[in-house]
C-alpha positions in Angstrom: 0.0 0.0 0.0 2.8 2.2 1.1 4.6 1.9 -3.0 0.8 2.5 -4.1 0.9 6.0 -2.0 4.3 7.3 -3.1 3.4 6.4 -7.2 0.3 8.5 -6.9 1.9 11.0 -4.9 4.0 11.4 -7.7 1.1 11.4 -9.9 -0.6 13.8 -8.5 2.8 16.3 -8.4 3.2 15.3 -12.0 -0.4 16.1 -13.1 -0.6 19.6 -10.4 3.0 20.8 -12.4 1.7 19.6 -15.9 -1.1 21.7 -15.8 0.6 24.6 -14.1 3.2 24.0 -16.7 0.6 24.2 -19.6 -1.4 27.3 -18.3 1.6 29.6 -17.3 3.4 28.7 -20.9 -0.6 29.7 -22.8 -0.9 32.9 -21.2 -4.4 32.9 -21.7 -6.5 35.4 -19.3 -9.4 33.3 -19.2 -7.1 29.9 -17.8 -4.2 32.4 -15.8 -6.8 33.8 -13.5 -6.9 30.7 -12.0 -3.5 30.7 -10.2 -3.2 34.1 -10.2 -6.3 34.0 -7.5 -4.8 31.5 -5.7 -0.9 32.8 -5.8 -2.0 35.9 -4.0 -3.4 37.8 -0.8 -3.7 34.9 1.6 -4.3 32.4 -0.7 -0.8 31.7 -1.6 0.3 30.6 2.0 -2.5 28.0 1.7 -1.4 27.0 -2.0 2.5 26.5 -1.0 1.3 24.3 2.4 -0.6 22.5 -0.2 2.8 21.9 -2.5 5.0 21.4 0.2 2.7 19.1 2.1 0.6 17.4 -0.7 4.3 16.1 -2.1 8.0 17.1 -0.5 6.7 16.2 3.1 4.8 13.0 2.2 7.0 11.8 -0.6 9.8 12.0 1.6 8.0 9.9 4.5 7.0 7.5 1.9 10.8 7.2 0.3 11.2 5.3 4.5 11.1 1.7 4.1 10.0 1.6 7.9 7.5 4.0 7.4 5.7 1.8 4.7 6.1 -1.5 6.3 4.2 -0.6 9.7 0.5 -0.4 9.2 -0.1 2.2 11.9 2.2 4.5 10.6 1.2 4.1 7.0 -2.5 5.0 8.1 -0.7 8.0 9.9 0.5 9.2 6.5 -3.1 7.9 4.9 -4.6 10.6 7.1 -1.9 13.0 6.7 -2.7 12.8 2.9 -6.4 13.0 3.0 -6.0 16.3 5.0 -3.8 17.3 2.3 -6.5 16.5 -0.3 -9.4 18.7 2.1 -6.7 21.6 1.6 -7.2 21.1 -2.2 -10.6 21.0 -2.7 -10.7 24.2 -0.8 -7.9 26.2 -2.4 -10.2 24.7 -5.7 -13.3 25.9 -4.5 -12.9 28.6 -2.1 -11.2 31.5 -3.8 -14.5 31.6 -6.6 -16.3 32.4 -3.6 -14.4 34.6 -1.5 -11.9 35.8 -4.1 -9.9 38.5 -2.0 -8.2 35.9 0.7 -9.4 33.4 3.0 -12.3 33.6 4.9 -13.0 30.9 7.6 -15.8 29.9 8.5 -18.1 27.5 10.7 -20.0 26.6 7.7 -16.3 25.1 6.6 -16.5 22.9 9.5 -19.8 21.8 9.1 -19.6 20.6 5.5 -16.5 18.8 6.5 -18.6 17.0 9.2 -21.6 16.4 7.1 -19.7 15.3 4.4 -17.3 12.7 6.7 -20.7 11.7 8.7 -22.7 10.9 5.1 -19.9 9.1 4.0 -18.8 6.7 7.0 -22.5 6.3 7.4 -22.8 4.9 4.3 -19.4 2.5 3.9 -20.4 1.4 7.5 -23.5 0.1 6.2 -21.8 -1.7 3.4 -18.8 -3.5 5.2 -21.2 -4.5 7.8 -23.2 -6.9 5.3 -20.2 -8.9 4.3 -17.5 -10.2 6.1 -13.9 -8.6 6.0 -12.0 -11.8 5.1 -12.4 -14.3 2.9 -13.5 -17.2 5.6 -13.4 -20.1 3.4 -10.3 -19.7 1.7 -7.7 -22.2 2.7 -4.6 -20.6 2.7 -6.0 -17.5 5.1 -3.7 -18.7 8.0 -0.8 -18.2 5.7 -1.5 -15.5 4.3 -2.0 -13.5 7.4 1.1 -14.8 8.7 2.5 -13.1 5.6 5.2 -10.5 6.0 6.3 -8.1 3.5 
């Protein structure tokens, strides 16, 4: 899982500088006025946290063989990532609305909540019709046993 999260943190660098890439080298207006929002005011802290966390900081934990052989600290990167990927879909969203910097709010909060809520709701529901390993299978005790 750990070689799975380093390729597409890769990716994703590779696509975010691709398209940066391919915008800044167009100089159209109507494409431009995206990152020029977002590379100003207030906005630009947010967008630099996002570069330097979305991929120096994580693909540097993920280049640690320890770090991706231990579960619990691979699901402490996991989370580390997807609050990375919040941070994204706000600098996305966010500066249409507000434009002129960031504005926090509680609203913020409590789409994050409603969102997270609707969404464990509904995978609780599904895992908890079917069972999480395979109890038939005859090589599950080796398997398991399994290191990597």
């Amino acid at each position: 899982m750990g070689k799975w999260m380093l390729a597409f943190c890769v990716f994703w660098a590779y696509i975010g500088f691709g398209q940066y890439m391919l915008i800044w080298y167009a100089d159209m207006p109507e494409e431009t006025e995206f990152f020029i929002t977002r590379n100003t005011e207030s906005w630009w802290a947010l967008s630099m946290l996002l570069v330097i966390g979305r991929f120096f900081i994580t693909f540097g934990i993920l280049l640690l063989r320890s770090i991706k052989k231990e579960p619990h600290r691979l699901c402490i990167v996991a989370g580390w990532i997807v609050c990375m990927q919040m941070l994204d879909m706000y600098i996305i969203i966010l500066p249409a609305l507000h434009g002129t910097g960031v504005h926090v709010s509680i609203w913020d909060l409590v789409s994050l909540i409603a969102i997270g809520a609707t969404l464990g709701f509904a995978y609780l529901r599904v895992v908890a019709r079917t069972s999480l390993f395979p109890v038939r299978d005859p090589r599950l005790i080796e398997s398991l046993k399994l290191t990597n």
